[in-house]
C-alpha distance (Angstrom), angle and dihedral (degrees) to the residues before:
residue distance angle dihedral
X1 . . .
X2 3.71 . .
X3 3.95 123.6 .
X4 4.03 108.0 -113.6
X5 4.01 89.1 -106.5
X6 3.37 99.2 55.3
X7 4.24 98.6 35.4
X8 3.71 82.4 52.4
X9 3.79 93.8 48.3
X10 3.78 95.8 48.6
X11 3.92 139.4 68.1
X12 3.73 98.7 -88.6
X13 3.36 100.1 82.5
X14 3.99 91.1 62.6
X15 3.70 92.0 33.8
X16 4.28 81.5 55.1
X17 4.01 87.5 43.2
X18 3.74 85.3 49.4
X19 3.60 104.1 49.7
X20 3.96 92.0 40.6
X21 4.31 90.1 52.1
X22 3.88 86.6 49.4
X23 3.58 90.4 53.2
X24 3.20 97.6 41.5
X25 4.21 97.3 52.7
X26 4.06 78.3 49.2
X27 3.40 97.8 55.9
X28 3.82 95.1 69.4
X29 3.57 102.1 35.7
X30 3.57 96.1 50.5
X31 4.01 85.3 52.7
X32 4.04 87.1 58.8
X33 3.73 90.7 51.4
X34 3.77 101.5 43.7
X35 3.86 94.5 43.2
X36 4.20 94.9 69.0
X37 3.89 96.2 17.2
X38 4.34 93.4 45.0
X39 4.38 81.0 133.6
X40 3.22 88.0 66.3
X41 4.06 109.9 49.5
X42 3.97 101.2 114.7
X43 3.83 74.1 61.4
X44 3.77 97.4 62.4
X45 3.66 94.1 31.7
X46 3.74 85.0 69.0
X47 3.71 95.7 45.9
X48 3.67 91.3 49.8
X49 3.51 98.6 47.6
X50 4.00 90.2 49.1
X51 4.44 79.9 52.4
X52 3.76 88.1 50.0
X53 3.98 100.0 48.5
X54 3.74 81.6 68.3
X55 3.57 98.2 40.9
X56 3.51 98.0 50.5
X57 4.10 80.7 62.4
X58 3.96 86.1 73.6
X59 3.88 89.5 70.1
X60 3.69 97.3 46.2
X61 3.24 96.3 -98.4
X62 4.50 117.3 135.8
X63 3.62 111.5 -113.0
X64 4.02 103.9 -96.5
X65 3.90 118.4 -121.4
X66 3.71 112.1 -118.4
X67 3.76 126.4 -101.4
X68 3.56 93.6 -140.5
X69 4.28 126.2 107.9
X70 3.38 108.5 -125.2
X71 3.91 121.1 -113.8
X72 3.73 115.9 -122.1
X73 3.63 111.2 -133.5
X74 3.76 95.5 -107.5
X75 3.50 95.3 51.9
X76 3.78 94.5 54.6
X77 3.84 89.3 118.8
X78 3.66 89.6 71.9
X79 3.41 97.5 41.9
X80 4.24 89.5 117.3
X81 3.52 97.0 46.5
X82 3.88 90.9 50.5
X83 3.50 93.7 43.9
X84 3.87 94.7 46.2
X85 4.14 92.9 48.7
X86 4.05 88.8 61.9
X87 3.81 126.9 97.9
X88 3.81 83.6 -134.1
X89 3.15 104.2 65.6
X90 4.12 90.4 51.4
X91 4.02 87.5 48.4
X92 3.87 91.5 54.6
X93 3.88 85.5 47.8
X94 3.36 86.1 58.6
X95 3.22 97.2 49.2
X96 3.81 97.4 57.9
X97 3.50 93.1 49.3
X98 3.93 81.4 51.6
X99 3.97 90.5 46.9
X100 3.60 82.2 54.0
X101 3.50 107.2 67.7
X102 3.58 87.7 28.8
X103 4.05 92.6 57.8
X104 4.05 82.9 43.8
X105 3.90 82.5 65.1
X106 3.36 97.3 33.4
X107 4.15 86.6 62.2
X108 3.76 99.2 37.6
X109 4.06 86.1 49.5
X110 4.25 96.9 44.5
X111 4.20 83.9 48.3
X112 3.48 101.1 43.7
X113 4.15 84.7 53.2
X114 4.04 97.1 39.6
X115 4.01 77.9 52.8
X116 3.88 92.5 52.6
X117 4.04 89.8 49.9
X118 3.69 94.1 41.8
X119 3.47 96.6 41.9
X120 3.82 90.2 46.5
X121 4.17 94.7 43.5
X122 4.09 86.8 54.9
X123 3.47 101.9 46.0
X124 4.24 82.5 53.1
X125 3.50 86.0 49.3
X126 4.01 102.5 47.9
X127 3.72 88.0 34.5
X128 4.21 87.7 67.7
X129 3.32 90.3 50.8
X130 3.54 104.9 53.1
X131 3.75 144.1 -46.4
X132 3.85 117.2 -38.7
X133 3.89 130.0 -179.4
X134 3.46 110.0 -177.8
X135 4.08 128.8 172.0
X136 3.21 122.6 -123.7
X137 3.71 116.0 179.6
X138 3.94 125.8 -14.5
X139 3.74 112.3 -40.7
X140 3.86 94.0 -14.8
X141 4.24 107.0 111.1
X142 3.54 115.8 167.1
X143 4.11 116.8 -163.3
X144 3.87 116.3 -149.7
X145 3.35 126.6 -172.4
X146 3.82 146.0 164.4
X147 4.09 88.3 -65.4
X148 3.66 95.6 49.4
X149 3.79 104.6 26.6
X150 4.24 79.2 121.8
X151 3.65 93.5 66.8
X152 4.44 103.0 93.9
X153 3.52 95.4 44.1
X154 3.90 91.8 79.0
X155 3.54 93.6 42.5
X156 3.98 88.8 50.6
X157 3.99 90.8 47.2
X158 3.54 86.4 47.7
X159 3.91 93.1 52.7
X160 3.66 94.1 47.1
X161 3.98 96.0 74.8
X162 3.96 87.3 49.1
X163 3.53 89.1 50.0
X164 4.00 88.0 52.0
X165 3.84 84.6 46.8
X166 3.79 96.4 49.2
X167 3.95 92.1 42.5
X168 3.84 98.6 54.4
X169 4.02 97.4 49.6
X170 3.89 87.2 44.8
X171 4.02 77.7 57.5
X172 3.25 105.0 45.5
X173 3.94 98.2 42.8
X174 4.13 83.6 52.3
X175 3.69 90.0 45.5
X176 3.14 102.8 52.7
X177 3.92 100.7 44.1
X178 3.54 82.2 50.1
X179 3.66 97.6 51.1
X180 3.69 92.7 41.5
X181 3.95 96.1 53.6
X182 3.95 96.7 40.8
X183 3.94 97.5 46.3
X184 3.87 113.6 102.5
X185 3.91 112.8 -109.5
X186 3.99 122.0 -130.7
X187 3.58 89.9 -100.6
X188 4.08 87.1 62.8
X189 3.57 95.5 37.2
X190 3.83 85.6 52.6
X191 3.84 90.3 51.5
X192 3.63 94.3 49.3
X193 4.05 89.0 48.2
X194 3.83 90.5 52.1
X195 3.91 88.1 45.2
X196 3.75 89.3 53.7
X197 3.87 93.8 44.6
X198 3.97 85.6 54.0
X199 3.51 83.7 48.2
X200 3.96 100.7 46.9
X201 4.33 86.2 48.8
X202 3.36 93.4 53.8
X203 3.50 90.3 56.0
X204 3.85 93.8 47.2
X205 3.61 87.3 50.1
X206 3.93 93.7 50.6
X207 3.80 83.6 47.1
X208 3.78 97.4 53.0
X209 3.78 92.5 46.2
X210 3.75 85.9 49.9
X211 3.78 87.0 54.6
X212 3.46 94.6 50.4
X213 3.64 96.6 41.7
X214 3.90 81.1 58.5
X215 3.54 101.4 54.1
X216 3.71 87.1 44.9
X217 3.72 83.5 61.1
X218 3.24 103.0 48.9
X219 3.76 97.2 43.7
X220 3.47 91.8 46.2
X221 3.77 102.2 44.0
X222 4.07 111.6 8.7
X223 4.11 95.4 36.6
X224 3.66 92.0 50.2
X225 3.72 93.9 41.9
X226 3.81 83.9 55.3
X227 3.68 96.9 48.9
X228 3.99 92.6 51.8
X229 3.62 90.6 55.6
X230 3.50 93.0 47.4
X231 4.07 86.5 55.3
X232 3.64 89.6 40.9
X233 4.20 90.6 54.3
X234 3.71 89.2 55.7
X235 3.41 100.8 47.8
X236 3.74 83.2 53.2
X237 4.42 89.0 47.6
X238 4.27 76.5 52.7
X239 4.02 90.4 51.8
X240 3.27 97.3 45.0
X241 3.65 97.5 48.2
X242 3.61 102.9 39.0
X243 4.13 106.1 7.1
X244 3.86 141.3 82.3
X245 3.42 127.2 -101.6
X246 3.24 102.0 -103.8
X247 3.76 89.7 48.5
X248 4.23 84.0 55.1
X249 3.68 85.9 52.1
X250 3.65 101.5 57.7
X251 4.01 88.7 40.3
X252 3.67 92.2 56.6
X253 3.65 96.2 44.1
X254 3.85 90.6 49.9
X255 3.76 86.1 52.4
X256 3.85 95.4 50.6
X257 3.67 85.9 50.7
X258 3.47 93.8 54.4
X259 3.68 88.0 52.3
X260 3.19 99.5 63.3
X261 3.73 96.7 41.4
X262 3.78 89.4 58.9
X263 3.76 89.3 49.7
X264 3.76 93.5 51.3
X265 4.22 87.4 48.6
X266 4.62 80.4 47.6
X267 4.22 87.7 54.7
X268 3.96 94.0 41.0
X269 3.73 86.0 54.7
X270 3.36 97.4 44.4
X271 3.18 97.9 38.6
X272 3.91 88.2 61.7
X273 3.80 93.8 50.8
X274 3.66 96.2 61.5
X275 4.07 121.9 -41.9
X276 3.55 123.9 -121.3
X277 4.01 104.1 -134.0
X278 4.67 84.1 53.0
X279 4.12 84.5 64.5
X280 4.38 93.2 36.9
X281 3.70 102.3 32.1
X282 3.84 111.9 12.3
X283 4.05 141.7 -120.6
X284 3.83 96.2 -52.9
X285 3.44 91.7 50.0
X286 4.14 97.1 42.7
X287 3.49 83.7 48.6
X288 3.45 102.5 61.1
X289 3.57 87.8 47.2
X290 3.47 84.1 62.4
X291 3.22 107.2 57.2
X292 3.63 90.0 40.9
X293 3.78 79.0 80.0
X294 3.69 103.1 33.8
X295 3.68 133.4 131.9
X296 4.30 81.9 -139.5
X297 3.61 126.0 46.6
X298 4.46 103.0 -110.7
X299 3.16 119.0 -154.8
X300 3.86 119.5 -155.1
X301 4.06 132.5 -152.0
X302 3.79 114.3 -176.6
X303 3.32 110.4 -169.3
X304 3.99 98.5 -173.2
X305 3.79 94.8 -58.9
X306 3.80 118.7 -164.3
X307 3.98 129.8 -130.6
X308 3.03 105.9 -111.9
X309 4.41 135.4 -179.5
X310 3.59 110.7 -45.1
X311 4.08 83.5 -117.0
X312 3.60 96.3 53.8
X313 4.00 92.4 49.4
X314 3.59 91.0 50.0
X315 3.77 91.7 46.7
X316 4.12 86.8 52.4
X317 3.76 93.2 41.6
X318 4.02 92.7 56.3
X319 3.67 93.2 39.7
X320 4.11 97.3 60.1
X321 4.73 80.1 35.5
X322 4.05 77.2 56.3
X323 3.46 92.8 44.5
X324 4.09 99.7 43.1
X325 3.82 82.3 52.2
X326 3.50 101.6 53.9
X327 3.90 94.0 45.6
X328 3.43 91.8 55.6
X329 3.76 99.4 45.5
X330 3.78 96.2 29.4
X331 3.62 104.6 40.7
X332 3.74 155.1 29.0
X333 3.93 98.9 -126.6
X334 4.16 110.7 135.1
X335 3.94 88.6 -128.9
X336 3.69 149.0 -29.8
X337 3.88 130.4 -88.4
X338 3.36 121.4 -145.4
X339 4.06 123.2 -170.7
X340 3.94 123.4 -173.1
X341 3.52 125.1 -164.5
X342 4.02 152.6 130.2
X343 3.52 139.8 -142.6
X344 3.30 131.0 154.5
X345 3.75 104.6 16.0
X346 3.83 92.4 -58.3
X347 3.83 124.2 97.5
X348 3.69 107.4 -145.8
X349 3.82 126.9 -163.1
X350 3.70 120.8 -160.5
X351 3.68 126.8 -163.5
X352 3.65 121.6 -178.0
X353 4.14 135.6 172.3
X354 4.00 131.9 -179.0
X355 4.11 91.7 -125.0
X356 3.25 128.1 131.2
X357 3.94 90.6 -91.6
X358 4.25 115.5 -157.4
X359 4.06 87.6 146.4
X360 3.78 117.8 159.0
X361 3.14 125.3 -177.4
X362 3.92 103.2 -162.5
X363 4.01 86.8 60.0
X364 3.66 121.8 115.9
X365 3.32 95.2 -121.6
X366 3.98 155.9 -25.1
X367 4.36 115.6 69.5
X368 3.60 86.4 -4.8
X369 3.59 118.4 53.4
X370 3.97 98.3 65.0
X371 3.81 80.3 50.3
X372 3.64 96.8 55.7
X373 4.27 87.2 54.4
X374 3.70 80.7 51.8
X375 3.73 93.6 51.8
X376 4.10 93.6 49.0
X377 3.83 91.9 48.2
X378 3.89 95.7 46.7
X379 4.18 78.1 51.6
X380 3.42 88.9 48.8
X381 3.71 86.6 59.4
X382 3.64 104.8 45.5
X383 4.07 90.1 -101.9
X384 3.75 122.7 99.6
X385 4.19 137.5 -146.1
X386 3.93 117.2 -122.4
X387 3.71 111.2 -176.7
X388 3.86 116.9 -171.2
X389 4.14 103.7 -170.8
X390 4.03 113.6 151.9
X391 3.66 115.8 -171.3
X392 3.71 102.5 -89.9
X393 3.36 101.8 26.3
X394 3.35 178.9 153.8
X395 3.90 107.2 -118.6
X396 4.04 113.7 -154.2
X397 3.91 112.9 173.5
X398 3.50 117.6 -173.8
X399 3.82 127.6 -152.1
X400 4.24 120.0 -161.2
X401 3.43 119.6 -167.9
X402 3.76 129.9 170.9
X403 3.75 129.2 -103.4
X404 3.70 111.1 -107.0
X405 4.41 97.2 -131.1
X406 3.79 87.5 -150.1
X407 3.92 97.1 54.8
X408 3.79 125.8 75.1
X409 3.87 125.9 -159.9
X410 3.46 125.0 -65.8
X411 4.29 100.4 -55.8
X412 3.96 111.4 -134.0
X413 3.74 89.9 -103.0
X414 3.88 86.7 61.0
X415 3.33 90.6 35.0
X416 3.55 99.0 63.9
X417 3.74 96.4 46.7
X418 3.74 93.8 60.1
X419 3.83 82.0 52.5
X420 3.49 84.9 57.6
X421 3.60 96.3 62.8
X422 3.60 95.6 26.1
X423 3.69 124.2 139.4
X424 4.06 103.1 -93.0
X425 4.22 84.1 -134.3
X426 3.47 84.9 65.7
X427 3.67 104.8 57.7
């Protein structure tokens, strides 16, 4: 607890005065609302309570994490009945109806002191003017005049510390019954914790397979590329030993060959960990590499995309790779259309085909199971997967990802390599 000199010669006063004017401009509008929409007040109890985890900031308090799951994106149809089966969704209820009568305080107590000043400011005012009696409460009358026009002001000045006074318990009481009912419980913070761990092993998992699929790769295409130009060399030590020249010819020239063949395998591999031109030129630019070398023509619309964290454009990079693939395996669609943007501080990456759709994600396997690795990585990074596939067609997936604060758009330097590689129909 402050001393009075130094509460009244700090911010909290006007962060008090603040808080207790914002309730009190709530307190009537929220009445208008509630009277012909009273069906829907679990509704505006969650509204208000995502207002007053930002309010509560103007008494020094840190924003409070919400008690509420979150909603995958393919469950966003149930996102009501979720939200209405959780105890905090009834707590914020409660603490509108709490923010209520508190904002009806809040207004009677901010008018009853704007009538103090006003009254106290005319009465100086008339007072210099000419003669003024005015009544004040019961039998008391005080006369001002000319001579004593001086006399409110120190009653005002006096009033405006109690005011202060008055303003930050009014606060605080509302504050904290608000910041009591709207903070998650342990039983929520648990569920979010074993939500995350869920999360954080499906990653591992999707990690793990990646390894394997890796090794697969490299024993199955690098190793044996390897091994053949191992056999190849000593056929060309035999040659040279024992054969012809022409015969040392054709050996070395099947060994180049080989060479190169194992290099190509090296740069597919690579290339599938994490390619070069994503980290020196971008996504637009990676992309277009990509479907340089696509089974399905992919066509790409950068809209002024942003860097962003190496994670996040690897995580959009293998989510329009994921997407390429399933077209082309999946469905009939003539190519893939790819559309980059941000607004908002989210970067959003839209992929879209004209197949026959039927995609779900929570489906063991097929189009959707690489998709559903997506979706727990792009959780993983504060972003989320919507997927939008009706049977028959069209399929548009959608990928968010947040804006990194400390990265700017795409710098000329960056700018003009994606250019480089930049589709030539959209120069």
């Amino acid at each position: 607890m402050l001393p009075p000199w130094r509460y009244l010669g700090s911010l909290w006063p006007w962060r008090s005065l603040g808080f207790v004017v914002s309730s009190a401009i709530l307190a009537p509008v929220l009445i208008a609302i509630l009277v012909p929409t009273l069906l829907l007040l679990p509704l505006w109890g969650i509204a208000l309570a995502w207002l007053d985890r930002r309010r509560l900031t103007l008494l020094g308090f840190p924003r409070p994490a919400s008690g509420h799951v979150r909603v995958p994106p393919g469950e966003r149809q149930n996102w009501l009945g979720v939200r209405l089966t959780e105890p905090a969704t009834w707590r914020e209820t409660l603490s509108l109806l709490l923010g209520i009568v508190f904002g009806a305080v809040s207004l009677a107590t901010v008018g009853m002191q704007g009538l103090v000043i006003a009254a106290g400011v005319t009465m100086v005012g008339m007072a210099k003017r000419g003669e003024l009696s005015a009544n004040l409460f019961s039998d008391i009358v005080v006369t001002l005049g000319p001579e004593n026009w001086w006399q409110p002001i120190p009653v005002v000045l006096l009033a405006l510390p109690v005011f202060a006074y008055v303003n930050g318990l009014l606060a605080a009481l509302h504050g904290g019954c608000v910041r009591w009912l709207i903070a998650p419980r342990i039983a929520e913070i648990d569920e979010r914790v074993i939500r995350l761990t869920r999360s954080r092993a499906a990653i591992v998992a999707a990690n793990e397979a990646e390894r394997r699929r890796l090794e697969r790769d490299l024993h199955d295409g690098v190793q044996q590329e390897l091994v053949a130009i191992a056999a190849r060399l000593g056929i060309l030590e035999l040659e040279l030993a024992h054969g012809d020249d022409a015969a040392r010819v054709a050996a070395l020239e099947a060994a180049q060959k080989q060479t190169e063949r194992a290099l190509a395998a090296l740069r597919d591999t690579v290339r599938g960990i994490h390619p070069a031109v994503l980290s020196d030129h971008g996504l637009a630019a990676a992309l277009t590499e990509l479907g340089a070398r696509s089974a399905i023509p992919l066509r790409v619309d950068d809209r002024g995309f942003p860097r962003l964290s190496a994670e996040c454009e690897a995580a959009a990079y293998f989510f329009v790779a994921e997407a390429v693939t399933n077209a082309a395996k999946h469905t009939s669609a003539p190519f893939v259309r790819v559309e980059l943007s941000a607004r908002s501080g989210r970067a959003f990456i839209d992929a879209s085909d004209a197949g026959h759709g039927g995609i779900d994600i929570e489906r063991g396997g097929g189009s959707g199971s690489g998709l559903r690795g997506l979706a727990e990585r792009a959780d993983a990074l504060g972003g989320s997967l919507t997927v939008r596939s009706p049977v028959g067609g069209p399929t548009r997936l959608t990928l968010s990802l947040p804006l990194a604060a400390e990265l700017s758009f795409t710098g000329p330097e960056n700018r003009k390599g994606a250019e480089a590689h930049a589709d030539p129909a959209r120069r």
